[in-house]
N, C-alpha and C positions, 0 to 999 in steps of 0.2 A: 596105576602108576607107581605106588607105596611098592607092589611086590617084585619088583624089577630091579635088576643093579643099573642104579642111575642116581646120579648127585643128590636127587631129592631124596630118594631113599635111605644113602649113604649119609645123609648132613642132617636129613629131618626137617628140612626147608624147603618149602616154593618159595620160588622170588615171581613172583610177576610185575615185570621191569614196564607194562603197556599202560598199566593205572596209574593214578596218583594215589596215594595211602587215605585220603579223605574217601577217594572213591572207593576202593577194597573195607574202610572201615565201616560205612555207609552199607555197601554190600554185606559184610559179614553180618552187621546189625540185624538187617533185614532177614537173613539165612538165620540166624541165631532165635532170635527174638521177633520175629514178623514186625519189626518198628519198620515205621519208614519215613523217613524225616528230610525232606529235600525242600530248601528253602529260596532256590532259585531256577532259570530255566538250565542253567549250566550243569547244575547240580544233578537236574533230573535229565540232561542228552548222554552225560558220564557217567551217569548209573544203567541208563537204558540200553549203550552200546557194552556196558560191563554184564549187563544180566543177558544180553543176546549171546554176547561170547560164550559167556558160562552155561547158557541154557539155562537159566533160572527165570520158567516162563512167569510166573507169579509178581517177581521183580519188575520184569519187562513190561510184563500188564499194567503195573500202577505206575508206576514210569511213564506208561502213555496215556494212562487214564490223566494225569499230572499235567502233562500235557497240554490235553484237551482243555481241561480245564482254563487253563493258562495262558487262553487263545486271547490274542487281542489283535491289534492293526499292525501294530507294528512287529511283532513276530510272528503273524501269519504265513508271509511268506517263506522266513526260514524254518521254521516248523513245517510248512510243506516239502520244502528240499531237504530238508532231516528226513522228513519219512519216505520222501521218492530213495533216496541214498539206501537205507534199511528195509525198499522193501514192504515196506507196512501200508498195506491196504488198509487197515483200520482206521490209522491215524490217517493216512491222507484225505479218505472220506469224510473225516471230522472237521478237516480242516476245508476241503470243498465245501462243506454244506455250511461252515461258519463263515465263506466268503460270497456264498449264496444268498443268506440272510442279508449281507452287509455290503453288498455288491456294487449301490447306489454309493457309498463311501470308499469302501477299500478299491477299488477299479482305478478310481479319481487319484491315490496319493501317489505320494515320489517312491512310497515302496514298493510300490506296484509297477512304477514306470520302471524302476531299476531293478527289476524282476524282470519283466518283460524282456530288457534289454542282456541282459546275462543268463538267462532261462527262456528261450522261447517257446520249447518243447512242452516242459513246463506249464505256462503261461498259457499256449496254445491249449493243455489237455484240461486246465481249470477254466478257461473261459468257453470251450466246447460242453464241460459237463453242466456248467450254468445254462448255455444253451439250451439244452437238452432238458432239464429242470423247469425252465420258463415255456419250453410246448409244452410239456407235459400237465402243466398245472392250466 
């Protein structure tokens, strides 16, 4: 990109207008210094779609490791629509099997009802692989 005549070159600046500057400085961090310091779930879907973009599988990785981690009732579901959205077979598997274990509860809440109702594909493809989990065992 540097060896090309184009504004970047010419000014000695990228702007990337798509982030927020918490987000790119977070990123840098992590590019610079291997830290990685995400202190909420927001923090870590705007790092994870910044290391997807950039190709910084490393980033990306702990990002979803972060995640995982970070599974509970109530963002289950949108942690699965984050990962259908990206793609991510990892992440969704984590979160099917985390709604596996918890099925007897998470199935039953209003976040599930309102999953269901705005995601049925969705809905349909996690409550099939529960199915499918329960022959099996």
């Amino acid at each position: 990109m540097f060896n090309n005549d184009t504004i970047e070159t010419r000014e000695g600046v990228v702007k990337i207008t798509d982030l927020d500057s918490d987000t790119v400085g977070l990123m840098l961090k992590f590019m610079y210094s291997n830290e990685f310091e995400v202190k909420n779930e927001d923090e870590a879907t705007d790092l994870y779609i910044a290391a997807d973009k950039y190709e910084i599988v490393p980033l990306k990785d702990r990002c979803c490791n972060w995640l995982k981690m970070s599974l509970n009732e109530e963002n289950v579901c949108d942690t699965y629509l984050f990962a259908d959205f990206h793609e991510d077979g990892n992440l969704k598997a984590a979160v099917q099997n985390y709604i596996f274990v918890r099925a007897h509860k998470i199935l039953k809440s209003s976040y599930w009802n309102e999953f269901m109702k705005l995601y049925p594909r969705l809905a349909s493809e996690i409550t099939h692989k529960i199915c499918l989990k329960y022959i099996d065992e």
